[in-house]
LORO-28835 format. One line per field, with one value per residue (C-alpha): z, y, x; residue in three letters. Coordinates in steps of 0.25 Angstrom, whole numbers. Example, Ala and Ser with C-alpha at 12.3 -4.5 7.8 and 13.67 -1.06 7.14 Angstrom:
LORO-28835
w = (31:29)
v = (-18:-4)
u = (49:55)
resn = (ALA:SER)
END
This chain:
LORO-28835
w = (-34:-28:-14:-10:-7:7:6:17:23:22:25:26:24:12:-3:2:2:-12:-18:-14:-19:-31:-32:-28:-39:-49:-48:-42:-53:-57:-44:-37:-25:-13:1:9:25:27:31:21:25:18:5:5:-9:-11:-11:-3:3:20:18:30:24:10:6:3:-6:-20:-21:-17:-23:-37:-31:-17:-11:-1:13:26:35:44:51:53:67:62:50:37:32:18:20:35:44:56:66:72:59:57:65:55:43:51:52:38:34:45:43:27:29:39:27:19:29:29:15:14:5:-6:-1:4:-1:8:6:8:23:31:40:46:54:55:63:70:76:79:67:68:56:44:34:27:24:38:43:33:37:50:47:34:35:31:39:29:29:19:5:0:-16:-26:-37:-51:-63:-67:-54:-41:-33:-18:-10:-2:11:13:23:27:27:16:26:33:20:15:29:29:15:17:7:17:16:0:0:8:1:-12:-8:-3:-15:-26:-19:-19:-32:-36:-27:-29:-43:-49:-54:-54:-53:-49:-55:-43:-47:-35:-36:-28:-17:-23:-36:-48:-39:-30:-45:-39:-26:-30:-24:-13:-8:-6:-19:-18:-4:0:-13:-21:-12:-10:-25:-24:-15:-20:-32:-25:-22:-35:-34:-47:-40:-47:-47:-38:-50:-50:-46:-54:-68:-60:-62:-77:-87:-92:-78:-73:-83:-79:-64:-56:-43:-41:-26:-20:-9:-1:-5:-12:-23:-23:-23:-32:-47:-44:-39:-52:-62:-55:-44:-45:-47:-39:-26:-13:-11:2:-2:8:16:18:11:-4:3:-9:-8:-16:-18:-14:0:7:-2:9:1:-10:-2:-3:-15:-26:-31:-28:-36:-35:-43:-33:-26:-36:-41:-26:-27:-39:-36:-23:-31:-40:-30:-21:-35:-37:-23:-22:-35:-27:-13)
v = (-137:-127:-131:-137:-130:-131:-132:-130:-142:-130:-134:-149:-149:-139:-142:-140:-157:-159:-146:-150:-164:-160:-148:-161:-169:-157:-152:-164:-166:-151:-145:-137:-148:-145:-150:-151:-149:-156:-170:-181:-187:-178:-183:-196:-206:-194:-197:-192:-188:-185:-179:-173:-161:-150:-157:-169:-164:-161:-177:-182:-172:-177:-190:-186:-174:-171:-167:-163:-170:-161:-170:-165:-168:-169:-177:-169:-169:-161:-148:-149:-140:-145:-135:-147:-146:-132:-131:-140:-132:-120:-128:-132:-118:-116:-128:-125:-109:-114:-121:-111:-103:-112:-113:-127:-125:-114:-108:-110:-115:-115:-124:-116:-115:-114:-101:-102:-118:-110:-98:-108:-115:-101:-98:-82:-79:-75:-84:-89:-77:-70:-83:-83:-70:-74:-87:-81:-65:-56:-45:-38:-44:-55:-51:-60:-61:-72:-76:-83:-83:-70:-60:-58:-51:-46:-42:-31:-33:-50:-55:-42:-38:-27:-16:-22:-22:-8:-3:-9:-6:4:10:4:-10:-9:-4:-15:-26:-21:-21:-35:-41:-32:-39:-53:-51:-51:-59:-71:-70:-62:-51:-40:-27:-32:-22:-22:-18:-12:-12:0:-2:3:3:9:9:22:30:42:40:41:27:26:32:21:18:33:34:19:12:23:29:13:11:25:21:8:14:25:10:5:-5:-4:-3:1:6:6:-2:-3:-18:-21:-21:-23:-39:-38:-45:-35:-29:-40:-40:-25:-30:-41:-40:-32:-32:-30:-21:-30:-45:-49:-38:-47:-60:-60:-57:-69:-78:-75:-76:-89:-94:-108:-103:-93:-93:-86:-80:-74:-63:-57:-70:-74:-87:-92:-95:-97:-102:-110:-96:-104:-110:-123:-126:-135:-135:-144:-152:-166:-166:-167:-154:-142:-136:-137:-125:-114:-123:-126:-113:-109:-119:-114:-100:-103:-109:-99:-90:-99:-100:-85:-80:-90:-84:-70:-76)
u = (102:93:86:71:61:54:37:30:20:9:-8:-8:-23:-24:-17:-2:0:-7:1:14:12:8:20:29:25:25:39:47:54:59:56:59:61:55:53:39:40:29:20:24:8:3:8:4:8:18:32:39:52:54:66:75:78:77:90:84:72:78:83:68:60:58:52:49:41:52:46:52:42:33:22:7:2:-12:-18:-19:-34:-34:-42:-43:-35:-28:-20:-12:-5:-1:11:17:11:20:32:34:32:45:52:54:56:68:74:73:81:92:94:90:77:75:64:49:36:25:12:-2:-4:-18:-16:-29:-23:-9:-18:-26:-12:-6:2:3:6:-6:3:14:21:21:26:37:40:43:52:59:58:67:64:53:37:38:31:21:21:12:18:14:20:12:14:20:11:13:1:8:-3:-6:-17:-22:-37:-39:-42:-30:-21:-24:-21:-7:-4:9:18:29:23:23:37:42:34:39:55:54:47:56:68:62:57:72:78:69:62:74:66:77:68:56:44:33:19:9:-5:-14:-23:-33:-42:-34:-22:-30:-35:-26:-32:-48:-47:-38:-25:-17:-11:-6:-3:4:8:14:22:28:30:38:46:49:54:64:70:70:59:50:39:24:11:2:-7:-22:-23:-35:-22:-10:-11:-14:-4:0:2:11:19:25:28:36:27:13:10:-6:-9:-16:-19:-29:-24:-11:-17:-30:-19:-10:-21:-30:-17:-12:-19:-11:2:3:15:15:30:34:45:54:58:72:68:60:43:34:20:7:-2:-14:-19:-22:-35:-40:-52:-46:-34:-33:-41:-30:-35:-23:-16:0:3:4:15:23:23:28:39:44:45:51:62:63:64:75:83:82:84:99:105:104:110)
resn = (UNK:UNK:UNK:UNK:UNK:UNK:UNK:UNK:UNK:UNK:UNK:UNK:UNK:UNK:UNK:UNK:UNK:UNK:UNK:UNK:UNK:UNK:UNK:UNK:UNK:UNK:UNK:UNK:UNK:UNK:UNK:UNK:UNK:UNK:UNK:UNK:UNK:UNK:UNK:UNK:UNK:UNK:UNK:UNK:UNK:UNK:UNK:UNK:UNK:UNK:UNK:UNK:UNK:UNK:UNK:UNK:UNK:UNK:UNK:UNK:UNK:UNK:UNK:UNK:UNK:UNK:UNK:UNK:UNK:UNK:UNK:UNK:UNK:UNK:UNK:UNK:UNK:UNK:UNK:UNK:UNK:UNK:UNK:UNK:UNK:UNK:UNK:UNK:UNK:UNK:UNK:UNK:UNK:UNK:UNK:UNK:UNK:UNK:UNK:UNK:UNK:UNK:UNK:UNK:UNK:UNK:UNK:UNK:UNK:UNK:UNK:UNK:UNK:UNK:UNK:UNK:UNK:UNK:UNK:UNK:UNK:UNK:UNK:UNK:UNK:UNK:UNK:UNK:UNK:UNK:UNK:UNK:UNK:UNK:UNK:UNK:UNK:UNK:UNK:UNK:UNK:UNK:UNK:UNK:UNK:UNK:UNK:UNK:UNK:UNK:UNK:UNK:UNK:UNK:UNK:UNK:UNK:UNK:UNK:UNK:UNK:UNK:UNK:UNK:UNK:UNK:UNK:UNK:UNK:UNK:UNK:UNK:UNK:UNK:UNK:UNK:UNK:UNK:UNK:UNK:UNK:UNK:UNK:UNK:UNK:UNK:UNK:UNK:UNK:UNK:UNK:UNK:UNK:UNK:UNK:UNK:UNK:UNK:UNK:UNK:UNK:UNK:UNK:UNK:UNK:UNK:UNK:UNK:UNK:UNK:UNK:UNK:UNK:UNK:UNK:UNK:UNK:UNK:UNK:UNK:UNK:UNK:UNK:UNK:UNK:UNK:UNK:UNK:UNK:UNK:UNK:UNK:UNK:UNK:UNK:UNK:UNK:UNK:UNK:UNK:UNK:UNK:UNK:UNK:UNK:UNK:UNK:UNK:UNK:UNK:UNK:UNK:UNK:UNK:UNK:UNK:UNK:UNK:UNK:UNK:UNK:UNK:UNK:UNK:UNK:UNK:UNK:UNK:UNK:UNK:UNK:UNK:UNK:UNK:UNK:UNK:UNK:UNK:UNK:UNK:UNK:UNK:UNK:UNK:UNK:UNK:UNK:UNK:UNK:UNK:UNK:UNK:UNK:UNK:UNK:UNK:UNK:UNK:UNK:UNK:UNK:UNK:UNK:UNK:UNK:UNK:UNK:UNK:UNK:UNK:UNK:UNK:UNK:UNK:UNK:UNK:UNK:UNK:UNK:UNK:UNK:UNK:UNK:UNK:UNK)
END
């Protein structure tokens, strides 16, 4: 019997209560089983389960939504944001990666949180994966990856602005990025050469420097290297036909230079379905590829997909990563 999963309480105010309801209902009866760290008033007519531990979740969940209780000091008004409630939006994310740690969930899904409240209460960290990094790292940046059934993409540079990005842009920081997701990428999705695929900086890739150095300059030389260590590493690629079907289908992972290059392929062939996944943590943290949609919550109007997409990877990836211990 493989273990629970641990999800996280994530923005009270946004979609994360609708969505994990409907996740609930959608796969309690062939999982995979989870356990929410979170209020139980939040899920009002809901059954549910206040359990004391993961241990209990797999017996309750096909009838209850299992939940390790977490109470909110302030009242929970849908699509209002309240800082008296972030330091428990934290502590979930904490409580369910120190779980993980101890072997007693399989890995970690994190509802969509609201850095601008985390910020305002002193959170220092610009999201979930920094944060992750500090509680589960392995010693190397963690590596942020989306995922759908149709790519894996890894923006190389995240939540920087584009000047910013461009400027940080190294061959070092590609080489590194690269050797951490070929690894995961075998480890965890048990791909056994992983083919990875590089997009240029710059339009057509640099056309043989006529429209920027870069390409020649920084991301060549990484690919080189990457394959003196046997990485199948390629390109770099114009990014304007690098996220064709025909393209995807010659590659495992392509990564972006900088972030919206990443994110704007895998959130126009799957917005719904796409999954956050933080690679290079010594624990399984997947993620709903969307945010808090205060716009819409309480309305009945989100879309689950996204999270239970995430909780089936991070079982995938739980079952995958145990039959290499």
């Amino acid at each position: 019997m493989s273990l629970p999963l641990a999800l996280t309480l994530g923005e009270p105010s946004g979609i994360a209560p609708e969505i994990t309801a409907k996740a609930w209902r959608a796969v309690r009866r062939a999982g995979p089983a989870f356990v929410l760290l979170g209020d139980p008033s939040l899920f009002p007519g809901l059954p549910l389960a206040e359990v004391s531990g993961p241990e209990q979740a797999e017996a309750a969940f096909p009838t209850h939504l299992p939940i390790l209780p977490l109470r909110l000091p302030a009242p929970v008004i849908p699509g209002r944001l309240d800082v008296a409630n972030a330091g428990t939006v934290i502590e979930s994310i904490r409580a369910a990666v120190a779980l993980a740690q101890a072997g007693r969930v399989g890995g970690v899904v994190t509802n969509p949180i609201q850095k601008s409240v985390l910020t305002e209460a002193g959170f220092p960290h610009p999201g979930h994966t920094e944060f992750l990094g500090e509680l589960a790292g392995t010693g190397a940046p963690p590596v942020m990856m989306l995922a759908c059934p149709g790519l894996r993409v890894v923006p190389v540079t995240i939540h920087l602005p584009l000047r910013d990005a461009i400027t940080r842009l190294d061959a070092a920081l590609i080489v590194a990025q690269a050797r951490l997701v070929a690894g995961a990428l075998t480890r965890d999705f048990g791909i056994a050469a992983p083919r990875l695929a590089l997009c240029g900086l710059n339009p057509h890739a640099g056309e043989a420097g006529t429209m920027g150095h870069e390409d020649a300059a920084i991301i060549a030389p990484a690919i080189a290297e990457l394959r003196a260590e046997g990485i199948d590493a390629r390109g770099p690629y114009p990014a304007d036909t690098l996220f064709t079907p025909r393209a995807r289908a010659g590659y495992d992972c392509a990564f972006g230079m900088y972030h919206d290059q990443a994110l704007i392929p895998i959130k126009t062939i799957d917005m719904d379905g796409g999954v956050n996944v933080t690679l290079g943590l010594s624990i399984v943290r997947t993620s709903p590829d969307h945010g808090t949609a205060l716009d819409i919550a309480g309305q009945d109007r989100a879309d689950p997909s996204s999270l239970i997409a995430a909780l089936r990877m991070a079982a995938d990836m739980a079952r995958a990563r145990s039959m290499t211990r």
